[in-house]
N, C-alpha and C positions, 0 to 999 in steps of 0.2 A: 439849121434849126438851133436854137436857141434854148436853155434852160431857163425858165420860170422859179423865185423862190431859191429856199437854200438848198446848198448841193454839199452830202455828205461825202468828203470822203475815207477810202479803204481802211484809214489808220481810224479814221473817227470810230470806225463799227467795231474793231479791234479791240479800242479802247472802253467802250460803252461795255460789249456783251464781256470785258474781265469788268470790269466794278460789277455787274449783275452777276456775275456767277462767284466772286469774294464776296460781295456782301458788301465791300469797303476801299475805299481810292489806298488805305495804307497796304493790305494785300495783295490789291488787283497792282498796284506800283510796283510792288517784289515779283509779283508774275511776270509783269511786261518790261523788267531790267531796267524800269524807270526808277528816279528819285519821286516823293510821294508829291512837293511841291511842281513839277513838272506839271505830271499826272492832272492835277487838280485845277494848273491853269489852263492844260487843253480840254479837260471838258467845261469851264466856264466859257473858254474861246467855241465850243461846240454850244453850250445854250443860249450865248450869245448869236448865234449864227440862228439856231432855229427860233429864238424868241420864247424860250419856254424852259422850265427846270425839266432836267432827265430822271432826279431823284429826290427823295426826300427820307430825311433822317427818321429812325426810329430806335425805338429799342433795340431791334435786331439787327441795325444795321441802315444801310444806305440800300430803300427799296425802289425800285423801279417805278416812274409818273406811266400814266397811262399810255404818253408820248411815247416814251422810253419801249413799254410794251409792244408799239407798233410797228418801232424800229426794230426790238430785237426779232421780231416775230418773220423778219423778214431775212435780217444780217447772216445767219448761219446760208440758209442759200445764196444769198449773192458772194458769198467769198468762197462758194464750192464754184457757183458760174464763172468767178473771174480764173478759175485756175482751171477750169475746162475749156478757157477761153485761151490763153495762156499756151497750152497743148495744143491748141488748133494752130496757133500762131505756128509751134514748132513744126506742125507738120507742115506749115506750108512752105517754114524755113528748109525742111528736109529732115528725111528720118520718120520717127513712126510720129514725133511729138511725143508720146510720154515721157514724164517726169517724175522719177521718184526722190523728196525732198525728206530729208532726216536731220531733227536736229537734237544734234549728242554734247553732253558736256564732256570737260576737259579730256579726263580718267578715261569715258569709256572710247573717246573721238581713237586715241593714240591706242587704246588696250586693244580694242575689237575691229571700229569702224573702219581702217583703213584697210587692212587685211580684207575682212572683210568685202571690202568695194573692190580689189583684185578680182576676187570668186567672182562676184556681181556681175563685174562687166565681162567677163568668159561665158557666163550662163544668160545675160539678158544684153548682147549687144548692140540693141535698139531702141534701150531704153535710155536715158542721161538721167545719172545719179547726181544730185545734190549733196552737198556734206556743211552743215550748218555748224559751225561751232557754238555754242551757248551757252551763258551760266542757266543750271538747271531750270530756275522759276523761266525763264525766256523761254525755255524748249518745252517747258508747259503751255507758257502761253500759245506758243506759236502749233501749237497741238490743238490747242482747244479752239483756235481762230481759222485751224483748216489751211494754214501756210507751212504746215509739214505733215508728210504722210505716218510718219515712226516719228518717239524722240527716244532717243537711250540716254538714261541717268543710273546713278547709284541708286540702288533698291530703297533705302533709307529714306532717300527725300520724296516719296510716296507716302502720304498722307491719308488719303485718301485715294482707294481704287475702283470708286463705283462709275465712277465716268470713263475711266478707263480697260479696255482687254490690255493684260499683263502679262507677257515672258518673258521667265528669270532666265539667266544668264548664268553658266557656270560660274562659282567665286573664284576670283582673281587673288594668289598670295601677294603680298605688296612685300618689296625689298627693302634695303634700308644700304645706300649708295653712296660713296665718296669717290674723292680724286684719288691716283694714284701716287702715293707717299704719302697718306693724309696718317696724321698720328694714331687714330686709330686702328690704322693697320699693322700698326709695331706691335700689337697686341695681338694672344692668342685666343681670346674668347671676352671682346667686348659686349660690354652692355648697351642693354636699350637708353638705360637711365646716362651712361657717358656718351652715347652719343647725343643725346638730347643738350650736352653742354654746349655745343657746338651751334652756328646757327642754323636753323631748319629753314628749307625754301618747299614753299608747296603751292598748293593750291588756294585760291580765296573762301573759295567753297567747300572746307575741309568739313566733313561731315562732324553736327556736337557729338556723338558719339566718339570719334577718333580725338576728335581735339581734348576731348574729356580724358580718355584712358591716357594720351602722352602727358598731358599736363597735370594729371597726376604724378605717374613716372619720375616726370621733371622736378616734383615739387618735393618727393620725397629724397633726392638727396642736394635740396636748399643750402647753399653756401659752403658749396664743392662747385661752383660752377658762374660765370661771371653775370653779373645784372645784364641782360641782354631782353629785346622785344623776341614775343614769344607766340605764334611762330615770327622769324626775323625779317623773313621775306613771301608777298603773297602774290604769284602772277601767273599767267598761262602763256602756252601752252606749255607742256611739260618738258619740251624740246627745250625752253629757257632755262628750264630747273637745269638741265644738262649742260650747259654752260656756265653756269653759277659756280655750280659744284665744282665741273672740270678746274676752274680759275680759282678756286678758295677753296679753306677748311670747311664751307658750308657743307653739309648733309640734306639728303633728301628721301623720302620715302614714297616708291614707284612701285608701276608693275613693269614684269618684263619689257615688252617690248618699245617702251621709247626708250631704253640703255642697253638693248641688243648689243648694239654697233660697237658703243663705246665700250664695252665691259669686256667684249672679244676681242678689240684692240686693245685691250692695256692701259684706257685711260682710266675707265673709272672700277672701282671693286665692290662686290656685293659681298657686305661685313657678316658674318656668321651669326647675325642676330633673329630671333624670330619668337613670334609668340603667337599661340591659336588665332588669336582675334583680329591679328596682323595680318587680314585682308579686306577687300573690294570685292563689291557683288551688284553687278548691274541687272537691268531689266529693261523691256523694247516697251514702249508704251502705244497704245493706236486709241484712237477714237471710237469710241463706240457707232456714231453718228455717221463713221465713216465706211465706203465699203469697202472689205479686204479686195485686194488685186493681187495677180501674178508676181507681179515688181513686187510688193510687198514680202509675199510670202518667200519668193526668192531670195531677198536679202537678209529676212529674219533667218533665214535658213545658213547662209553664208554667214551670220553671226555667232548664231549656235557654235557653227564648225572651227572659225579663227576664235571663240571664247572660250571651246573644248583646247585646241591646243595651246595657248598660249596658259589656261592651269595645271598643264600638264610637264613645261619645263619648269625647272630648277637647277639656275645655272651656277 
């Protein structure tokens, strides 16, 4: 048998129902971890395909054709079928087939989720756990498109919680980490403000609040400190930050556990610096649309516990 006409596919509906729920191909691009030009040429290459505009401009925004409407009207189910679908496969591969997909940014992948997935697979071992790494807007998207069960992000980059059920997450202290011999350790009570001379590696996705308060910091002892790009380095996953650092005077600002290892061994040192506001605070996101499961509730539960304890040391 043969298809008639155009045939959409999985990424098209992905694509289509974020521009209807941003409002706009520059939002719906930051959601789906595309650049906006991309964005813009696949859905021309989509109403090129069905011979029709999807949207039309307005005051408010980029509103859905009536087209549009009867595609979306439809897309939320067909991408719950194809992953009910997806599951049958597994089972016939072997095992129960469930699949619990999560997808976490950097902070919380390394802080919570792996730990985490220990417990997981002790308490559900029939289930196969996913672990998605994502810049947050991606783990949104892939939330609201029904290709992840949970996503875990920094609290902050919630916006908006009416689309989503939200638990928080115990707040995580964040450290402030160098090499072993780094000159800040020839000191007996360094600063925020001197280590900030130094180059910072982090994340891309450092939340404006954080980058606000250091760059403050930074700014106020201007010309004690050499013209450097600010933060110097932006990359994931924080396992990188851990080698930078090891190899140079670079500094870095973590939670415990991706510096466990090293910090036990002697490579890297957690400098006696700290300030109230000097942490991280995650939260599990689900879908409303979605229905909670076992697997679910299981791993939100093993997050709890590895987010209980990993605020709990102070090494």
């Amino acid at each position: 048998m043969t298809l008639e006409g155009p045939v959409l596919e999985f990424r098209d509906l992905v694509r289509i129902e974020a521009i209807a729920a941003e409002g706009g191909v520059g939002k719906a691009a930051r959601a789906l971890g595309m650049t906006q030009p991309a964005l813009t040429r696949a859905v021309t290459a989509i109403e090129a395909l069905l011979r029709a505009p999807l949207f039309r401009r307005s005051r408010r925004g980029m509103e859905p054709t009536d087209l549009c409407r009867t595609i979306l009207a439809d897309a939320s189910d067909i991408l719950v079928r194809m992953r009910a679908l997806h599951e049958r496969i597994g089972a016939v591969r072997g095992g129960s087939g469930e699949e619990l997909v999560v997808a976490a940014g950097p902070f919380p992948f390394e802080t919570t989720c792996v730990a985490a997935a220990v417990a997981f697979a002790r308490a559900m071992p029939r289930v196969r756990l996913r672990l998605d790494i994502l810049p947050w807007p991606a783990a949104l998207a892939a939330l609201r498109a029904g290709t992840a069960d949970l996503a875990v992000i920094t609290g902050h980059e919630v916006s908006d919680g009416a689309e989503f059920a939200i638990d928080s997450l115990p707040s995580q202290p964040l450290l402030l980490v160098v090499r072993s011999g780094h000159p800040l350790t020839r000191r007996a009570r360094p600063t925020l403000a001197e280590a900030l001379r130094f180059p910072l590696v982090t994340t891309a996705h450092l939340s404006t609040r954080m980058h606000a308060a250091l760059a403050e910091i930074r700014a106020a002892s201007a010309g004690r400190h050499p013209d450097m790009a600010f933060p110097a380095m932006l990359m994931e996953p924080m396992g990188a930050w851990v080698r930078v650092v090891r190899a140079s005077d670079a500094v870095a600002i973590v939670t415990h556990a991706p510096v466990e290892e090293a910090v036990a061994a002697g490579q890297l040192v957690v400098l006696p610096v700290g300030a109230p506001w000097l942490a991280t605070s995650h939260v599990v996101l689900r879908n409303w649309r979605r229905a909670r499961s076992e697997a679910s509730d299981a791993y939100l539960l093993a997050l709890r516990e590895a987010a209980g304890a990993s605020a709990a040391v102070r090494p």
